[in-house]
C-alpha positions as CSV (number, residue, x, y, z in Angstrom):
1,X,-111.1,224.1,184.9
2,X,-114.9,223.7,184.0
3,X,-115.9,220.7,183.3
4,X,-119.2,219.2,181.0
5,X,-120.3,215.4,182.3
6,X,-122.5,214.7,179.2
7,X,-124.9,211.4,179.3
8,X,-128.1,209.9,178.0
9,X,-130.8,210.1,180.4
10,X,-132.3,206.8,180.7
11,X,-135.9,207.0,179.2
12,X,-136.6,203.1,179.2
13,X,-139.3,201.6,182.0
14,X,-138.4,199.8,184.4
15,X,-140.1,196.7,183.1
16,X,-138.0,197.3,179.8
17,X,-135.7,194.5,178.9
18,X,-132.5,196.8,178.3
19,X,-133.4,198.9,181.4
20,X,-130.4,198.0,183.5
21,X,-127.7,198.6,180.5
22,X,-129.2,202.0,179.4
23,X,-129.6,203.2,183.2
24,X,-125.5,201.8,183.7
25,X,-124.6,204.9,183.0
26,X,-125.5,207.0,185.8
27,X,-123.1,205.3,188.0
28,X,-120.3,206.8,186.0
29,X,-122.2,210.2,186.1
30,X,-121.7,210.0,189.5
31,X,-118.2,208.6,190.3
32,X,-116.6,211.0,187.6
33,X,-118.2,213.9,189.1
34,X,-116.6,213.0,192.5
35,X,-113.4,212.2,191.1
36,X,-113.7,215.4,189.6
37,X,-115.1,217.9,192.3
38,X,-111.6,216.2,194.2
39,X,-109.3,218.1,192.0
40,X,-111.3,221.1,192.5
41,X,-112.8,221.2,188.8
42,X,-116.0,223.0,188.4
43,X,-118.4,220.1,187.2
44,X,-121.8,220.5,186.1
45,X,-123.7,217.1,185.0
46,X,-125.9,217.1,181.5
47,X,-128.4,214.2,180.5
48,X,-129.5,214.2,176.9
49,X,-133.1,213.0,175.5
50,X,-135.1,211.8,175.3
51,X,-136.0,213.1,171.7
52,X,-133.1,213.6,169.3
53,X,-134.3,217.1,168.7
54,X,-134.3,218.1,172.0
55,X,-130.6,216.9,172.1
56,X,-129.4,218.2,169.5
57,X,-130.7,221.9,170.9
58,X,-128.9,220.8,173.6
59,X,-125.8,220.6,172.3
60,X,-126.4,223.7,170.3
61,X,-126.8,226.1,173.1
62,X,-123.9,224.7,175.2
63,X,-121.9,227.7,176.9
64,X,-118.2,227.2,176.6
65,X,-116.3,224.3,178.3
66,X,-112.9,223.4,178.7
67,X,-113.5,220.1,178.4
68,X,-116.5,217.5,177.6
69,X,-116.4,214.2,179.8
70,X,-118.2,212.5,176.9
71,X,-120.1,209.1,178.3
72,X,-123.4,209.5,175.7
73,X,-124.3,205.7,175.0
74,X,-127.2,206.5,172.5
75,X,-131.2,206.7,172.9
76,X,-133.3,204.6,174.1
77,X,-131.2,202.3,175.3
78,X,-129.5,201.6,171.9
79,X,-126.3,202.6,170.5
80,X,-128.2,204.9,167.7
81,X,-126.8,208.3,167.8
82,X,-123.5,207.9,170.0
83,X,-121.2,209.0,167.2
84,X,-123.4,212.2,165.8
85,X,-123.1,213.3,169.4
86,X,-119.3,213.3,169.2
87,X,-119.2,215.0,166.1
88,X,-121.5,218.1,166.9
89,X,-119.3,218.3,170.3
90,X,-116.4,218.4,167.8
91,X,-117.9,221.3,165.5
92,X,-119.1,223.0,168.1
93,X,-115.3,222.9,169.0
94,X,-115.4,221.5,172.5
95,X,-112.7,219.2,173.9
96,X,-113.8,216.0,174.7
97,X,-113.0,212.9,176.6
98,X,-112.5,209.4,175.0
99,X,-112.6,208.5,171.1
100,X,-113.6,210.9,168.1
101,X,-116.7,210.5,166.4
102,X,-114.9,208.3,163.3
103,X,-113.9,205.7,165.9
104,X,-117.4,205.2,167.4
105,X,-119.1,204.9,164.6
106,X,-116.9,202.3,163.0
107,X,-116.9,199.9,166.2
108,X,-120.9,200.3,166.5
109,X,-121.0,198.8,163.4
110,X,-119.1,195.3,163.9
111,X,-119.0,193.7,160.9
112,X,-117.5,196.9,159.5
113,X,-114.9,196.5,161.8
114,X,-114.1,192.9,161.8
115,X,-113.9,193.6,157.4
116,X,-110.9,196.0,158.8
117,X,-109.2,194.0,161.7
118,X,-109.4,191.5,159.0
119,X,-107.5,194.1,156.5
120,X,-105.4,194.8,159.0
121,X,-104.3,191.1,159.1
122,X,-105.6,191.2,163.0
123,X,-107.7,187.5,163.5
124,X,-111.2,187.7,164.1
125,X,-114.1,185.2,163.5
126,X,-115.5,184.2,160.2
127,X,-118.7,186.2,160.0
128,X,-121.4,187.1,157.6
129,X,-123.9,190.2,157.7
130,X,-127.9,189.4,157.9
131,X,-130.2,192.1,157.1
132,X,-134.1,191.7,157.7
133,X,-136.1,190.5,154.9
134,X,-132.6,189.7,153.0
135,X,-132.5,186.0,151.2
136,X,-130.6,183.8,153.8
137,X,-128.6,181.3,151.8
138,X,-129.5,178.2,153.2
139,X,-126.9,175.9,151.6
140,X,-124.0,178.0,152.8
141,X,-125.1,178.1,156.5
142,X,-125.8,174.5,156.6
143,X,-122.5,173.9,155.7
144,X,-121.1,176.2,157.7
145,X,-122.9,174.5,161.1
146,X,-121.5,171.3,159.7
147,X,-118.1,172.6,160.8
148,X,-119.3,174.1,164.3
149,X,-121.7,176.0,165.9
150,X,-122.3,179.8,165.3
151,X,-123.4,182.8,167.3
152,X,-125.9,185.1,166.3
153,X,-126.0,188.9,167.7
154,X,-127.0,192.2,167.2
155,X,-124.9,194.0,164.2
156,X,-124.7,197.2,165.9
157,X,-124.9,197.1,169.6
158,X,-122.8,196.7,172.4
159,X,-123.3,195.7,176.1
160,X,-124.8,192.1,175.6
161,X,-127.8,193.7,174.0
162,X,-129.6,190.9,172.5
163,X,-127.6,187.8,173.3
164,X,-128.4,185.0,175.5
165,X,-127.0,181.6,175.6
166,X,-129.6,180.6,173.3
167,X,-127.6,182.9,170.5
168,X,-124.9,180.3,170.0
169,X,-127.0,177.8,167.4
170,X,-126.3,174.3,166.2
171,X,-129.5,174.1,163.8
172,X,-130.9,175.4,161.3
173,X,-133.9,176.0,163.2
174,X,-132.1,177.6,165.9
175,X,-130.2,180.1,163.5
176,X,-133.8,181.3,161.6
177,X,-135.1,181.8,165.2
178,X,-132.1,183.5,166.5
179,X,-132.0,185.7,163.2
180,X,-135.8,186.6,163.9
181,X,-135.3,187.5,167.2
182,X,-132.7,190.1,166.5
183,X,-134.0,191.5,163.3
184,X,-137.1,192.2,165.3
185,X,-135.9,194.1,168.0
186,X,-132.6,195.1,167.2
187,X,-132.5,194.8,162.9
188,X,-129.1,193.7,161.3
189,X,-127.7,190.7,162.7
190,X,-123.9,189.5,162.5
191,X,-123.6,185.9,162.0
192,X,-120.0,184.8,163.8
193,X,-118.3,181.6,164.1
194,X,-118.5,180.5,167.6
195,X,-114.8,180.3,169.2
196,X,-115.3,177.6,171.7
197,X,-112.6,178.2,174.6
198,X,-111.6,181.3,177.1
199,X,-112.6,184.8,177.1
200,X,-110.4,187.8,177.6
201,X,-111.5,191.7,178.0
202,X,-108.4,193.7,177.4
203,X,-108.2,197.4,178.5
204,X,-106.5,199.6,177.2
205,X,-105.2,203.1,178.2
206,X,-103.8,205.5,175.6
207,X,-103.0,208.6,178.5
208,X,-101.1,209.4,176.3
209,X,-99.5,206.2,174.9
210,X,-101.3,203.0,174.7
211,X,-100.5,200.3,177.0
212,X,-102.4,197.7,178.0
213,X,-103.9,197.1,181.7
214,X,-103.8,193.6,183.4
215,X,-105.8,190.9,181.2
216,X,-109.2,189.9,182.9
217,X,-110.7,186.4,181.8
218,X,-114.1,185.4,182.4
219,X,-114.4,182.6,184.6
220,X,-117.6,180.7,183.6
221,X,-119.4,178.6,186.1
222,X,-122.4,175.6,185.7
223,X,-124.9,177.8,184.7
224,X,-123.1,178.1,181.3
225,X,-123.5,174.4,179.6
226,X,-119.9,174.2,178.2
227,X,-120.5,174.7,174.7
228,X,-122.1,178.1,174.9
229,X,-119.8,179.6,177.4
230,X,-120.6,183.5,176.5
231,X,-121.2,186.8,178.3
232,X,-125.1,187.5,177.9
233,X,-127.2,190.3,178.9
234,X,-128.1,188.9,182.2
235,X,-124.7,187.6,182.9
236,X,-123.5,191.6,182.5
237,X,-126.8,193.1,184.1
238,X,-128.8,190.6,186.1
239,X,-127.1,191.0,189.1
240,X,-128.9,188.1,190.6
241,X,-129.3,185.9,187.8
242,X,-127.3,182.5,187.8
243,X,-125.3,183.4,184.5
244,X,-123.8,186.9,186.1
245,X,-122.9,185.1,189.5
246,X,-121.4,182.4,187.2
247,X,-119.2,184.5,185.4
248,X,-116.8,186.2,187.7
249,X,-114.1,188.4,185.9
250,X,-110.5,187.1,187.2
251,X,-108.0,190.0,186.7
252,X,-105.3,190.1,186.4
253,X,-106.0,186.7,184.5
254,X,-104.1,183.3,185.0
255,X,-102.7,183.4,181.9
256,X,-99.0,182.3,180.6
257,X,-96.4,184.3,179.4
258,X,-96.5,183.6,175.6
259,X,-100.1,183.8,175.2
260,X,-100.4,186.8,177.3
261,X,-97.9,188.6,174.8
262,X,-100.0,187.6,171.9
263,X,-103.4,188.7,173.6
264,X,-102.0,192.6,174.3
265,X,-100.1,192.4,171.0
266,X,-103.6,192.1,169.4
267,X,-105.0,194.0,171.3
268,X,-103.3,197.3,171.0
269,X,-103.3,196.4,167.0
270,X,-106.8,196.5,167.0
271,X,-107.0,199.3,169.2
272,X,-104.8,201.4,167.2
273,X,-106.6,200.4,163.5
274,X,-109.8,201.2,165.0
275,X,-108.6,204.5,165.4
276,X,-109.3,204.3,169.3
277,X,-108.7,207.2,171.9
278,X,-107.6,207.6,175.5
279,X,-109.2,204.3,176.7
280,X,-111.0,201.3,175.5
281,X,-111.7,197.7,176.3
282,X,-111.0,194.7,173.4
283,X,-112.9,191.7,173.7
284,X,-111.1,188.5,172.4
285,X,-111.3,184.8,172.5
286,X,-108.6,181.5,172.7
287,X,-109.3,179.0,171.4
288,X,-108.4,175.0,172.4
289,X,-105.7,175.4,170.1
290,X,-104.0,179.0,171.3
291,X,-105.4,181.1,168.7
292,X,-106.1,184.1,169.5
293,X,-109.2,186.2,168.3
294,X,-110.7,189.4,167.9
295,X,-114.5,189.5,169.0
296,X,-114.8,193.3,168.9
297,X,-113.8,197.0,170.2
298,X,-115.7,198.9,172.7
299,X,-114.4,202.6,172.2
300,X,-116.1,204.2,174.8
301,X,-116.2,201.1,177.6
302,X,-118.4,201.9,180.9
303,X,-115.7,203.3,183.1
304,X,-117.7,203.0,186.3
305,X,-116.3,201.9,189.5
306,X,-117.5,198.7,189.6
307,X,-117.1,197.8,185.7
308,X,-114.8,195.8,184.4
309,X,-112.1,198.9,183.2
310,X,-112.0,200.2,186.8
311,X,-111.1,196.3,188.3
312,X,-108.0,196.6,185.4
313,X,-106.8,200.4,186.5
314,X,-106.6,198.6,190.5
315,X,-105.5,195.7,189.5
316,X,-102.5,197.5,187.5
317,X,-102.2,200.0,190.6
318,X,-103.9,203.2,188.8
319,X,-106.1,204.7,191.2
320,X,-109.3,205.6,189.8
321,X,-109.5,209.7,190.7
322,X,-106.0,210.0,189.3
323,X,-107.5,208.7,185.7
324,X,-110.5,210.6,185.6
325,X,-108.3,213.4,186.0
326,X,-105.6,212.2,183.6
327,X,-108.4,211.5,181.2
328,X,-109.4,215.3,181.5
329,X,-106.1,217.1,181.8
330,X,-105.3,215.1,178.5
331,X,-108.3,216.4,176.5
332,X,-107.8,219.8,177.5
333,X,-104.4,219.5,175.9
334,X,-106.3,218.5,172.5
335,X,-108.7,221.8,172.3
336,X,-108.8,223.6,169.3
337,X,-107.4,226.9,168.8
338,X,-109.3,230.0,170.0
């Protein structure tokens, strides 16, 4: 079988603040390609950018594959772009890994897909949408930080991008310098309400029927002060920073049976009214009460061997060359007609 590894090739410098995330990717370049080469695939690696024109021609004058290990994150070390890519691999007709363009596009955009888990009568935070230079209704976020603090993030990135422990705010002042920070580098900004309690990433595999992997919980340490335990950029990229050796991922999780039910039950829901394929990771909170909640759905998660999906497929006794190949047999059974 010959086999396309597409990517974005990281263009950041060094010195970039979102160098690490955007330059995550060539780990999984790498350990797919071995996986790969294993089961005697012929493998050839692409890396798109860094213009958008030249990617496009890129995609363009592909010669045919049987299947496209899609792992494109966006440009520049943003998520702009990760859905077009998946579509013009779909009209040029190539079979690809992971979910259709639809999917990605929706979950980039997270208040647009917390407006449908909330549809869909799947739980997820109280929220509001904040676009630069847009009149911020003071009144009603004053009383909403009356009833609890909130979190302020990027409105369509993934990966941490943007959030630090200083994006959970108790202030008004806090939340008008959160909201600047993010309009400036990132533009809209979701405005959630802060679900004090444990975290949970969910993976899910969908080879093909979904099931969910053993639940991971992030275990946070001192360097989170306990009101704003949450998973920021350094804590996911700083390798040596206090808040990523603080925040060990425990999976499978210590979790009981009942509320373990409950987490995969809302998990695949969301997975499956998302409109997720093959694989996927759902973030959710609990909070002091039980409740369970929706944070948000990663389509395409970082399937590296040392992210977070690869610790669920050992922990749940999948090895990892026997997914990357289940991943690819099962998109070669998707290709389009002749």
């Amino acid at each position: 079988m010959k086999v396309l590894i597409l990517y974005n090739e990281p263009a950041l410098p060094r010195d970039h603040p979102d160098a690490a995330s955007e330059a995550g990717v060539l780990e999984s370049v790498e350990a797919v390609n071995t996986s790969l080469a294993a089961h005697i695939h012929r493998c050839f690696a692409l890396g798109l950018g860094p213009t958008v024109d030249e990617a496009i021609a890129s995609i363009l004058d592909l010669e045919p594959f049987d299947v496209v290990v899609n792992l494109f994150e966006g440009f520049g070390g943003v998520g702009r772009g990760e859905a077009v890519i998946a579509g013009l691999l779909e009209l040029r007709g190539l079979a690809m890994t992971g979910s259709p363009p639809e999917c990605l596009e929706l979950v980039r955009h997270k208040p647009r897909t917390k407006w449908l888990l909330a549809g869909a009568g799947i739980p997820t935070p109280e929220f509001f949408l904040v676009s630069p230079n847009c009149q911020v209704d003071r009144a009603q976020f004053a009383v909403l930080l009356e009833q609890g603090p909130l979190i302020v993030k990027p409105a369509h990135e993934d990966a941490s991008l943007g959030i630090s422990l200083a994006s959970v705010v108790t202030t008004e002042a806090e939340l008008n310098e959160q909201l600047k920070q993010v309009h400036d580098r990132f533009g809209p900004a979701l405005v959630e309400r802060f679900i004090a309690g444990r975290e949970f990433n969910v993976s899910v595999l969908a080879l093909p029927e979904a099931q969910t992997l053993p639940l991971a919980e992030i275990e946070f340490g001192e360097a989170f002060p306990p009101d704003r335990r949450i998973v920021t950029y350094d804590a996911k990229w700083a390798a040596d920073s206090d808040e990523c050796v603080q925040s060990a991922v425990r999976c499978p999780a210590d979790v009981e049976p009942d509320l373990a039910a409950e987490i995969r039950r809302e998990a695949l829901a969301a997975f499956r009214a998302t409109g997720c394929r093959d694989y996927a990771r759902v973030d959710m909170r609990v909070d002091v009460q039980g409740r369970v909640f929706v944070l948000e759905v990663n389509g395409n998660p970082d399937i590296s061997p040392t992210a977070g999906f690869a610790k669920a497929l050992e922990a749940g006794g999948i090895e990892y060359d026997g997914f990357i190949h289940r991943l690819v047999k099962n998109a070669y059974a998707r290709r389009p007609p002749a």
